[in-house]
N, CA, C and O of each residue as an XYZ file, in Angstrom:
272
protein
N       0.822     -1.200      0.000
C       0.000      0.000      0.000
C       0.868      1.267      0.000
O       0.706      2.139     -0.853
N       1.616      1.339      0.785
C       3.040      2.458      1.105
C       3.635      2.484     -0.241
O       3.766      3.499     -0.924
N       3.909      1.549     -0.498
C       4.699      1.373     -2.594
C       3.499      2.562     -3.676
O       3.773      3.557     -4.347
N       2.348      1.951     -3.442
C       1.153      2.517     -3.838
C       1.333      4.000     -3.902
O       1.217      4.696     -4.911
N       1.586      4.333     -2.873
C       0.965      6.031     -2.729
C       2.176      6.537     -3.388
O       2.243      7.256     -4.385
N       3.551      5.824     -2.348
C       4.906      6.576     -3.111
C       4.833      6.832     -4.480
O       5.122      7.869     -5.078
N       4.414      5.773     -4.907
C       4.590      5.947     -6.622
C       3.590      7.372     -7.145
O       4.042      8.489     -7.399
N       2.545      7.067     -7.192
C       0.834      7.414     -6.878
C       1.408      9.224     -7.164
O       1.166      9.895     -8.167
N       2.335      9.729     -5.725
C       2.859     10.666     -5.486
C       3.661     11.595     -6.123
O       3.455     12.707     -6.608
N       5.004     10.594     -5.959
C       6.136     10.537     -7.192
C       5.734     10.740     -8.779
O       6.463     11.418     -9.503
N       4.601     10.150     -9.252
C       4.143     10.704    -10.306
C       3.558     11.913    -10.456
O       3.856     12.524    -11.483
N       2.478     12.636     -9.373
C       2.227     14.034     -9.095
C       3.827     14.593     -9.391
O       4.173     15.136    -10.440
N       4.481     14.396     -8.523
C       5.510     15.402     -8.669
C       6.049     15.846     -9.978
O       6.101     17.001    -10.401
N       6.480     14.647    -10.610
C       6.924     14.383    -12.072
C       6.390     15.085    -12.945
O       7.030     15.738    -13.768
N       4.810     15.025    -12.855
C       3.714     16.122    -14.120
C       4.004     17.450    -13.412
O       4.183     18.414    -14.157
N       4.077     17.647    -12.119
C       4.059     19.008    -11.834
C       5.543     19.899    -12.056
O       5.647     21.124    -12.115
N       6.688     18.830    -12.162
C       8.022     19.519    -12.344
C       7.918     19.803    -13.666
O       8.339     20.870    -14.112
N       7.276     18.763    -14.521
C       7.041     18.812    -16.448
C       6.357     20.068    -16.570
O       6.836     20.834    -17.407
N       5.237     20.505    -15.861
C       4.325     21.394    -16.364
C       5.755     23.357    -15.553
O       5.545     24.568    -15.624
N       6.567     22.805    -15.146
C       7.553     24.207    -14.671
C       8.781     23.541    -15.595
O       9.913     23.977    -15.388
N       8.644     22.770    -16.344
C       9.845     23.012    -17.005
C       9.629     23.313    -18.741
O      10.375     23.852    -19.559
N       8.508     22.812    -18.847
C       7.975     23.356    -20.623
C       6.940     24.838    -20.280
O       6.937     25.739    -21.119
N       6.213     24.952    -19.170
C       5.657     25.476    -19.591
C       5.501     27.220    -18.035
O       4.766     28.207    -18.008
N       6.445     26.792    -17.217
C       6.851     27.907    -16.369
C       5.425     27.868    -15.712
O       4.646     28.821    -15.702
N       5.247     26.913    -15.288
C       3.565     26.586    -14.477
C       3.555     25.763    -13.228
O       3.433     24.548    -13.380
N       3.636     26.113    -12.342
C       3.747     25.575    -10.990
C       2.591     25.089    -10.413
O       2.102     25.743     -9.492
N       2.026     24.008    -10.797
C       0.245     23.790    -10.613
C       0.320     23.542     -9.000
O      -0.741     23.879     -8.474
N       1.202     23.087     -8.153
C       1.058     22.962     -6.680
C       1.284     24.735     -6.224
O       0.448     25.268     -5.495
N       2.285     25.384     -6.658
C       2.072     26.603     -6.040
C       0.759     27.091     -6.577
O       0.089     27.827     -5.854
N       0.436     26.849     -7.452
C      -0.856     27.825     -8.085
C      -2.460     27.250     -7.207
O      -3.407     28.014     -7.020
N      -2.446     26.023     -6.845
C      -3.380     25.186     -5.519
C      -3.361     25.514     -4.403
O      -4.380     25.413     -3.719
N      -2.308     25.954     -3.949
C      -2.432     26.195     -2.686
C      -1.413     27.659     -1.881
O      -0.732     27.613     -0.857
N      -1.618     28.622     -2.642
C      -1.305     30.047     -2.407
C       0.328     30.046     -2.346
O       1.023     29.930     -1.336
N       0.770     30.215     -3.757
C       2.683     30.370     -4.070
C       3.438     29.393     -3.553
O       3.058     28.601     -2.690
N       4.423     29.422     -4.020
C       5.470     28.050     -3.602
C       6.244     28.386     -2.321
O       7.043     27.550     -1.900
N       6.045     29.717     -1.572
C       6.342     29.950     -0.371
C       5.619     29.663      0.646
O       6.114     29.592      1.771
N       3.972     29.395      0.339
C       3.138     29.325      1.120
C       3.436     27.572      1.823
O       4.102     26.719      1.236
N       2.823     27.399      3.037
C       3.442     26.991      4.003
C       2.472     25.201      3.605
O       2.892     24.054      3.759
N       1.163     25.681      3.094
C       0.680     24.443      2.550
C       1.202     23.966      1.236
O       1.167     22.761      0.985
N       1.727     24.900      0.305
C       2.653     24.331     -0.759
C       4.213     23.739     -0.236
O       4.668     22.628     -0.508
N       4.703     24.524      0.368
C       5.986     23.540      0.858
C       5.794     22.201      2.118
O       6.713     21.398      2.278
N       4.706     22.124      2.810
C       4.230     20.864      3.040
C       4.401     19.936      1.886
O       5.132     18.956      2.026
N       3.631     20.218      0.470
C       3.301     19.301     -0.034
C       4.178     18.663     -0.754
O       4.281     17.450     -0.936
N       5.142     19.982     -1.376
C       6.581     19.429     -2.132
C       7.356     18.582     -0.893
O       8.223     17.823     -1.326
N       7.172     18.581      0.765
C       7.686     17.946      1.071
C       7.361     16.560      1.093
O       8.074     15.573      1.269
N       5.956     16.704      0.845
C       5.731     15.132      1.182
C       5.756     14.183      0.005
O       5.637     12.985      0.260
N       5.887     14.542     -1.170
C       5.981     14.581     -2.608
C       7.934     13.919     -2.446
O       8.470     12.850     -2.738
N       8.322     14.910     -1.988
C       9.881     14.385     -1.823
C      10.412     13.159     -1.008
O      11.336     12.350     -0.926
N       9.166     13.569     -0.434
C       9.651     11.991      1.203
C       9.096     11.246      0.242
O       9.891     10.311      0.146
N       7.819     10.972     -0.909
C       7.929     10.256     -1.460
C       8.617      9.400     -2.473
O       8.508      8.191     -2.681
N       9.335     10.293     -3.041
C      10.521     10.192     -3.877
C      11.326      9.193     -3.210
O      11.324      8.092     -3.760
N      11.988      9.308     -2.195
C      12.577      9.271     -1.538
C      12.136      7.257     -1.336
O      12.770      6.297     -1.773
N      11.050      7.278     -0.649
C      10.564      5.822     -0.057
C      11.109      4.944     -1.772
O      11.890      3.996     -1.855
N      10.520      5.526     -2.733
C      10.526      4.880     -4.372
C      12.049      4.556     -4.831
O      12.373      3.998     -5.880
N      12.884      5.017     -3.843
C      14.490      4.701     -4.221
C      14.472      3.291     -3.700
O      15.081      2.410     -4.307
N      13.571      2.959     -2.229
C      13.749      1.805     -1.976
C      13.466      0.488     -2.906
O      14.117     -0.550     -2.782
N      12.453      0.659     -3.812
C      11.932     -0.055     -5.145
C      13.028     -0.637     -5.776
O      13.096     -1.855     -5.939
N      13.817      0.070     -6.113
C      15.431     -0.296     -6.672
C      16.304     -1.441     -6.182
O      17.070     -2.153     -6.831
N      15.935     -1.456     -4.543
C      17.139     -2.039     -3.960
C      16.165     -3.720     -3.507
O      16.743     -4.654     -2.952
N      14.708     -3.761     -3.885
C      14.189     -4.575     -3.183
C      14.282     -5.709     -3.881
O      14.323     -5.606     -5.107
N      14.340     -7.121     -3.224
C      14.081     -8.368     -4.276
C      13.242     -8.582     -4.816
O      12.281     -8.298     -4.100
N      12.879     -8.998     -5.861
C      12.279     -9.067     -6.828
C      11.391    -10.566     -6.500
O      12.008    -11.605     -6.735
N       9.819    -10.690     -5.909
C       9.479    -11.882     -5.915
C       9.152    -13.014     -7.070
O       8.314    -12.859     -7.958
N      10.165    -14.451     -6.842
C      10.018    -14.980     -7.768
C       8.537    -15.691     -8.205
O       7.845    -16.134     -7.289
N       8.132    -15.783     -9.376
C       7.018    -15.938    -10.377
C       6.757    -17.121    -10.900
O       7.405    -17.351    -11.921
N       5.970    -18.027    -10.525
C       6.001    -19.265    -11.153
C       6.246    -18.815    -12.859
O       6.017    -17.679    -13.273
N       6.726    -19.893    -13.679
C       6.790    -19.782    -14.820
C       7.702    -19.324    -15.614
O       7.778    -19.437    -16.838
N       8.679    -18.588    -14.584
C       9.893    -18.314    -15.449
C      11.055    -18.591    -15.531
O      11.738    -18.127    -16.444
């Protein structure tokens, strides 16, 4: 479920860094009053802690699959 959201998250972030890098559009600062405001840097933080959990994805074993 925790894998779930990280990702879930991690993808928010991803469209929202895409939409400030083609198009100079900050859709989380523009939701919740500027990228200084205190509920926008909550959210990039929790967006980052998600990032963050999704590195673990990398390092985890891989469960084996009947059939292969």
């Amino acid at each position: 479920m925790m894998d779930t959201i990280a990702l879930v998250l991690s993808i928010i972030g991803c469209l929202n860094w895409g939409l400030v890098g083609i198009f100079q559009f900050d859709l989380v600062a523009w939701l919740f009053g500027g990228a200084n405001a205190l509920l926008s840097r909550l959210i990039y933080t929790i967006i980052a802690l998600a990032g963050l959990w999704c590195i673990s994805l990398l390092f985890r074993k891989k469960p084996m699959i009947e059939g292969e």
